[in-house]
N, C-alpha and C positions, 0 to 999 in steps of 0.2 A: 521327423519331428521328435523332440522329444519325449519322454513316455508320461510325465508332468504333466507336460503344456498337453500332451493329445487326452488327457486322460479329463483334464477341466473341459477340453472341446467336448470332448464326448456328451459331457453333464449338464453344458448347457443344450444338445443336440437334443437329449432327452426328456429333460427337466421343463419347470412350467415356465416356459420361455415364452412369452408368442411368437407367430408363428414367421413374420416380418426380421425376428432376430435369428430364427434359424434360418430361414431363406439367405442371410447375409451374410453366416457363420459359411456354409455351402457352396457360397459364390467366392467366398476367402478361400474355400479351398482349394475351388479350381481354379481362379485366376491369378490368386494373389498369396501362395503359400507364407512369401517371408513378415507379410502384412498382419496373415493370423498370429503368426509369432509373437510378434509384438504387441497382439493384443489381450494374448492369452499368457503370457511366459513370467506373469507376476501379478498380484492383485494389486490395484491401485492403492496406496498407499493413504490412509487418510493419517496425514500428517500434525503438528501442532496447532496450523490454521483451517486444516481441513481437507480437502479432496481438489488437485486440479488435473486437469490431462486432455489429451483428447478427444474428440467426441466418438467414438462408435460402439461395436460389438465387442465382450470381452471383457476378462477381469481386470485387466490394464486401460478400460476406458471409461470415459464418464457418459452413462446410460441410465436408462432409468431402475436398473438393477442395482447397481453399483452407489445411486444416490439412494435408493431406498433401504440398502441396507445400509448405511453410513446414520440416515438420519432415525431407524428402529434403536440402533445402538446410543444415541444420542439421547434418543426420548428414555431408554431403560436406566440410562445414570441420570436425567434430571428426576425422573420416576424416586431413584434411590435416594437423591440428594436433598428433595424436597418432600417429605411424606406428610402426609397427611394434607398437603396444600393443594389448592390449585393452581395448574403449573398454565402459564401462559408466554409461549412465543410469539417473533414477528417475524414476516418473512417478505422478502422486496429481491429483486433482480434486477439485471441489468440490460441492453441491448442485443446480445447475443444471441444467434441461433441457438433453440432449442431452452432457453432459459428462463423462459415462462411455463413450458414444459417442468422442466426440472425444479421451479420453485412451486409448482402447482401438485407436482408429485411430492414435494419432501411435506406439501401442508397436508394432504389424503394421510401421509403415515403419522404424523404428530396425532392428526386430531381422530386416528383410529385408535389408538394409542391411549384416547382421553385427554389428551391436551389442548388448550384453548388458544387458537390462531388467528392470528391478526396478518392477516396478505393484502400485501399492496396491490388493489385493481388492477395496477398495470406496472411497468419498469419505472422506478426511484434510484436517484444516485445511494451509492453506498453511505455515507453518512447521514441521511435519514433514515436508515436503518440503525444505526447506530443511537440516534435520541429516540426514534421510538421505542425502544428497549426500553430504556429510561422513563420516555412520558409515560407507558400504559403500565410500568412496573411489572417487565416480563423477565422471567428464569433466564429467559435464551435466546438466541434466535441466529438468521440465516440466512445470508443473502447467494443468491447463485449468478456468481460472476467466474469471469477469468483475470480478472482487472485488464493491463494493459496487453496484453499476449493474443498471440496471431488467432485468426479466426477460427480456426482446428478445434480453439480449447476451450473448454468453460471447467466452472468450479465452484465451489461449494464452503463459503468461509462461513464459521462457527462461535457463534457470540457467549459471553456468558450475562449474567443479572446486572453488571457493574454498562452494560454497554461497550465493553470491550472484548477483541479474542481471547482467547481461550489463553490462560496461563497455569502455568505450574500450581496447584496438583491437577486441575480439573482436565489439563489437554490431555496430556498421559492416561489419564480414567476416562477417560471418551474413548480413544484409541483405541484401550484397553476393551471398552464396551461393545466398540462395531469389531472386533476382532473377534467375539464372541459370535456372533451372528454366522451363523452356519452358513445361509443360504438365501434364496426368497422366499422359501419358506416358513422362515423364522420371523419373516417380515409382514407387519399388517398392514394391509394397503388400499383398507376402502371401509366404511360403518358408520366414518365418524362427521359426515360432512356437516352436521348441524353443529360442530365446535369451532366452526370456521367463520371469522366476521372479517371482510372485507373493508380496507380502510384507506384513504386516501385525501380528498382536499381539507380536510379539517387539520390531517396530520401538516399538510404540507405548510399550511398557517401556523400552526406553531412552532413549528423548523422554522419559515421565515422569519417572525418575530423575535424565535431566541438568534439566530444572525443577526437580523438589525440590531439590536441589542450591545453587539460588538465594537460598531463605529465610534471612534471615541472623536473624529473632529468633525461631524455630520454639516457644521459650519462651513467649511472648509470646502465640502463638497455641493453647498448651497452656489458659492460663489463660483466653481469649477464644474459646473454640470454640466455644460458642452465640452467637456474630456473628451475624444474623441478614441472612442475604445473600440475595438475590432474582439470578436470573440469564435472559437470555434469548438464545437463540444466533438469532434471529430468521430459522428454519427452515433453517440452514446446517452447517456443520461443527462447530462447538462443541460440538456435543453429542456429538459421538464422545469428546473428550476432557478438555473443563472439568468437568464437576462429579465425575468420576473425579481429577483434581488436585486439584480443592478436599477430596476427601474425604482424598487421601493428604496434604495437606498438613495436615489434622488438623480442618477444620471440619465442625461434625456437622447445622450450621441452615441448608443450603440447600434454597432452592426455585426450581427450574425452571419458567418460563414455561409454562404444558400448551400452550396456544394456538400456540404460538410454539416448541415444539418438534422437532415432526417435519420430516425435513429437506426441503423442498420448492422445487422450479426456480422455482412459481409467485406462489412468496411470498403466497400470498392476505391474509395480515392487512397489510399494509403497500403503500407506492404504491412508496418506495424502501430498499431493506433494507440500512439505512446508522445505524449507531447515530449518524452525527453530526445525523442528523433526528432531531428531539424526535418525529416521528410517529411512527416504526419506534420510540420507547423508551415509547412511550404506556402500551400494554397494560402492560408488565414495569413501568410506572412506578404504575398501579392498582391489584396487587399489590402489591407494596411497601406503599403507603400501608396498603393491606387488613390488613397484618400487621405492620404499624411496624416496618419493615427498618431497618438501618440500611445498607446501602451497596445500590444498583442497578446492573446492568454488564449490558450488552448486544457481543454482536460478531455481526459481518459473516459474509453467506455463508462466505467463505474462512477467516473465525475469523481475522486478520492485523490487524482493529482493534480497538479496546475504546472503548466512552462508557459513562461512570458517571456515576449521581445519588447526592446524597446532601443530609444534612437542613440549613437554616442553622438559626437561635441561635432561632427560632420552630417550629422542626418543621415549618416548609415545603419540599416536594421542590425540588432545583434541580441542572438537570444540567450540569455540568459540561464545558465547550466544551476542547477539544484540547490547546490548551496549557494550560490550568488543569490538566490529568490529568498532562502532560509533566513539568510545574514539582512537583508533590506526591511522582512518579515521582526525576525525579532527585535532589529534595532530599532523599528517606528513603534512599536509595542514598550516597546521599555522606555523610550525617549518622551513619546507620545504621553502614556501615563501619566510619566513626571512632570512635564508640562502644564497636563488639565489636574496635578494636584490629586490623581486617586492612586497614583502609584503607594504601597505599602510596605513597610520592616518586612515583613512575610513573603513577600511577592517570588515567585522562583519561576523560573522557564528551565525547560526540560527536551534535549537533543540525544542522539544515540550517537556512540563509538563512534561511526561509521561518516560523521558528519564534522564538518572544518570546527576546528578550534579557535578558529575565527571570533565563532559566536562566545565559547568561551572568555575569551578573552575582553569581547564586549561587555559580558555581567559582570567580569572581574572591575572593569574599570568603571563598574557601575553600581557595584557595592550589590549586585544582586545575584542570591544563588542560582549555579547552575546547572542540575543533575545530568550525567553521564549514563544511559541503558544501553542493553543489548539490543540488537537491530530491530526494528518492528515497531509499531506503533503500540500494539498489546502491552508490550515493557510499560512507556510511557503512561498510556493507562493504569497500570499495575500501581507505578507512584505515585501519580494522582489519588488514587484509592486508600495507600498507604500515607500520605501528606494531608488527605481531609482534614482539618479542625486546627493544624498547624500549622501548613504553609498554605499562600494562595495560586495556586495555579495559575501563570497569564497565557503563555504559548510554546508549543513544543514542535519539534518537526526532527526531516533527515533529509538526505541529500538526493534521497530519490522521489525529489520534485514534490512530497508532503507535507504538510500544513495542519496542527490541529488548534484552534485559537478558540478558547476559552476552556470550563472544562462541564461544559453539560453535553458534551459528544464524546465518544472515549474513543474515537478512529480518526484517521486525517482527511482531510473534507477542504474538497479542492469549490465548493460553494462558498462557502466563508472565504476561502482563502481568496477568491477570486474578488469577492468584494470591497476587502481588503488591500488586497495589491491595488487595486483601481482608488483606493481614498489615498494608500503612500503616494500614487502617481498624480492624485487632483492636489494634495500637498506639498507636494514639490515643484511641482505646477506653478502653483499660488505663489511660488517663493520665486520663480524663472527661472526654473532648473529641470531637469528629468531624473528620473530612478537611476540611470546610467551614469550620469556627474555625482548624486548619491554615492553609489557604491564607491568610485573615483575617491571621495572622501572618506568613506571608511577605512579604504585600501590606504590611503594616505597617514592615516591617523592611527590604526591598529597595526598595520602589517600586510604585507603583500602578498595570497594566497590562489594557487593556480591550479586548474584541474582541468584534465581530457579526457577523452573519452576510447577504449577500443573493445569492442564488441568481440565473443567467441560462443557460438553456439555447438554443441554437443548434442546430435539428436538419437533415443531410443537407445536399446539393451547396449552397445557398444559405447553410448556416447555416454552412459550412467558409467561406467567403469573405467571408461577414458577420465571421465571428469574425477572418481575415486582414487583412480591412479596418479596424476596430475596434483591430488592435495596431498597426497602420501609422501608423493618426492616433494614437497616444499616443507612439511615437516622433518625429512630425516633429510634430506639435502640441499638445504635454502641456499641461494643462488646468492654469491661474495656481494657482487656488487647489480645494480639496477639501473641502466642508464648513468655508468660511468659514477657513480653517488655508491659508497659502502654501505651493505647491511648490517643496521649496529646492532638491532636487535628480534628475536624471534617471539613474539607472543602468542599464543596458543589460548584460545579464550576456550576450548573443549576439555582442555589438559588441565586449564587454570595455571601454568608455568609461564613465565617470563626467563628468556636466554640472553644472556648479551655475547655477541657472536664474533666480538672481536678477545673479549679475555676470556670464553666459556664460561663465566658465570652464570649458575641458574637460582633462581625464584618461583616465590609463591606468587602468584597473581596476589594485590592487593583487595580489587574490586571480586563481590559476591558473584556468585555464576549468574544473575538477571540484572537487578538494579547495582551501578556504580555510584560509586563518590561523588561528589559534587566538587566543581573546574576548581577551584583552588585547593583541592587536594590528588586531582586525576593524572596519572603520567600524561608527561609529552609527549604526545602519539598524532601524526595527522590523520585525516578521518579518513577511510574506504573500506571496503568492501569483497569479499568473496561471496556471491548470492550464485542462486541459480536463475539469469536473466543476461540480458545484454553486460557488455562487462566495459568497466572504465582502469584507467591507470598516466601516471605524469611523471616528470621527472622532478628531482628536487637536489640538496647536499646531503640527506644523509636519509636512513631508510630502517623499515623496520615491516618486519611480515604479520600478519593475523591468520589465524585461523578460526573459523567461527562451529560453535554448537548448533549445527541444524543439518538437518538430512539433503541432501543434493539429489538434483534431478536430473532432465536432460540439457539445461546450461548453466553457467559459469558467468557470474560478470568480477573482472577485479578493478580494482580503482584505486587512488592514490588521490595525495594535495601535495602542494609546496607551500610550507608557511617559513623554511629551516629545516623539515624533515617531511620525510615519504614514507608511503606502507602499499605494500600490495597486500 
């Protein structure tokens, strides 16, 4: 082993560990040496959004060490940033093993700390963490999820006052903060249990109400309330709070997944508990057929995504890939508006890089602006923040199946969104159509825009260097052509350079390194992606590569569109 990694084994061997962690530290080493490796051979990163990984032993895993020192560091820059205040966060979880654990540890160290916490009784989807922030007018806060990612992992995202993640400068000075943190001994982890007030149905009424609050044709859905909607929260958070919205938003025909209900860390029906796998909408999509639904909608552990199925022009299921939901999303939002009359001069929706220009092209022919960010919803948030008092915020998303509709939540929230998608479906209903003949005419009307999907996972210290290595050669050696289509151009959004790869001209990126231009000034670029997650990609006539500013993990997703052009 090396003299590093054995030298951190050793300190936790010795160090105030209990005694459970070294007992396991022990059994790593006689049973499973390559295992210690990896859980020792780098400190887990806590990143711009925060902390995710594995669960076990180890400075590479997520433990209650590893969370407590993240959230000491956390409290000592809100400490700095706010003085003289009373600092108060929220803090909610999600279904996951060990995640009640881990949000019940990060609230021991806040409120030893001296800070004032507000913990959810029990698991809340992520976007009610996200307006609680807002209602109780908190500094911070922290919900401990993995979002969509296999059962192994959980994680730790990090809020700021606005109710959004962490952005530029405060992520960097966070980072900066837990990286200071020596050890656990540097970490206070027990004193403060009387700054802790436990919250929950009161909150979740006024999260309901500001959702209802959204519906803009609630008419609509008077007349279509036997919708018949099939729902599956695929053992996660949704079920604390969807089909209670759907009932106050007036629909009387749902059915809940039973299989796929109760909330569970181990996901047993599923391999990845990600509505944007057709596997994980399988079961919910068998029902459905069983009872000739008409709309399907799954979300994620944290309840922050939504994937819907719905029928085409034969009564065949077809589910519906991320930007197809985005584009149905924004265009009943803008259409909708105009219609009841509150649409406004100001009005702006707001999508990242990484999603079809589709939508673009919708606000162009709608006279409505439509901002351009960097991946993440925190972006989104960011401009909303910086747009207060001069533009109005109606709805923002990305292509990975998120939804933020309105702007008194600063994350995407697949709750709203859900109730949402189910009024587009009783409205189109009402006209003798489906969301599927819908999109048929947008495709019609705007342009024809196509995307798949191919997955490539990279796992642990080889597969972090694989994936390093992998982006390296697509910036110094981009690939001529991609499915028979020429790579016209190379953009570099870490580099901030634009290449055109067929004359070698180079440029400055136009757009700033977070918030970009709005659609009738943003290049032609189709929307995807390089994340570290399941990965997607398409073919199309002409092509063009990204590279994105964000640190890489153990995967990779790449993606592409066809609207006229591609990007891996």
């Amino acid at each position: 082993m090396d003299a590093a990694i054995q030298e951190k084994v050793d300190s936790w061997l010795k160090g105030n560990y209990d005694q459970a962690t070294k007992d396991e530290i022990a059994r790593l080493q006689k049973d499973n040496p390559n295992e210690l490796i990896e859980s020792f051979y780098r400190n887990l990163e806590f990143g711009t959004g925060g902390l995710r990984g594995i669960m076990g032993v180890g400075t590479n895993r997520m433990n209650k060490y590893t969370v407590g020192m993240a959230t000491q560091g956390f409290a000592n820059y809100m400490k700095a940033s706010f003085p003289g205040q009373e600092i108060r966060v929220a803090i909610a979880h999600d279904s996951r093993n060990n995640s009640r654990f881990f949000a019940e540890t990060t609230a021991n160290v806040f409120a030893a700390n001296g800070i004032k916490v507000f913990l959810f009784q029990s698991l809340r989807p992520t976007p009610e963490l996200s307006f609680a922030i807002r209602n109780l007018r908190c500094q911070g806060g922290v919900v401990c999820t993995a979002s969509h990612n296999p059962k192994e992992y959980n994680g730790y995202k990090a809020y700021w006052d606005d109710g959004g993640q962490l952005v530029p400068p405060h992520d960097k000075n966070v980072i900066g903060e837990v990286e200071k943190v020596a050890g656990v001994d540097a970490v206070k982890w027990g004193g403060g249990e009387s700054n802790i007030t436990m919250i929950g149905a009161a909150m979740d009424e006024a999260y309901i109400a500001m959702v209802r609050s959204l519906s803009v044709y609630p008419e609509v859905i008077e007349k279509q309330h036997n919708l018949r909607i099939v729902y599956t929260p695929i053992h996660g958070t949704g079920i604390k709070l969807v089909p209670e919205v759907l009932q106050r938003f007036g629909f009387t025909n749902v059915h809940v997944v039973d299989e796929q209900a109760t909330p569970d860390g181990n996901f047993p029906t599923v391999v990845y508990p990600n509505p944007e796998e057709s596997e994980a909408m399988s079961i919910g999509l068998r029902k459905a057929q069983q009872i000739d639904a008409d709309i399907l909608l799954g979300t994620d552990p944290d309840a922050d995504r939504v994937g819907i199925g719905v029928k085409d022009k034969k009564g065949s299921w077809v589910l519906m890939n991320g930007n197809q939901t985005a584009v149905l999303a924004f265009n009943y939002m803008i259409e909708a508006r105009k219609a009841k009359g509150v649409a406004g001069p100001s009005d702006m929706v707001v999508k990242t890089i990484v999603t079809t220009e589709l939508i673009d092209e919708i606000a162009r022919r709608s006279g409505i602006n439509c901002y351009n960010v960097l991946t993440g919803f925190k972006y989104i948030a960011e401009l909303i923040k910086e747009k207060e008092g001069t533009e109005n915020y109606v709805i923002g998303g990305e292509e990975s199946y998120g939804l933020m509709i309105g702007s008194q939540i600063r994350d995407k929230d697949a709750v709203s969104a859900v109730a949402l998608l189910c009024e587009m479906a009783a409205y189109e209903k009402d006209k003798g159509r489906s969301l599927y003949e819908k999109m048929i005419d947008l495709y019609v009307e705007y342009g024809f825009y196509k995307e798949s999907l191919i997955s490539i996972t990279k796992k642990g210290m080889n597969g972090q260097k694989e994936i390093a290595d992998m982006m390296s050669a697509y910036r110094s050696q981009p690939p001529a052509t991609i499915n028979g289509s020429p790579v016209v151009q190379l953009l570099d959004y870490e580099l901030r350079t634009g290449r055109n790869l067929q004359t070698g001209e180079s440029r400055r990126l136009a757009c700033p390194s977070r918030t970009c231009c709005s659609s009738s000034r943003l290049m032609a670029a189709r929307s995807r992606r390089v994340h570290p997650a399941p990965s997607r990609r398409s073919s199309s006539t002409s092509a063009y590569i990204r590279s994105w500013p964000r640190p890489w993990s153990s995967t990779r997703r790449m993606r592409s569109s066809r609207g006229g052009s591609k990007e891996l």
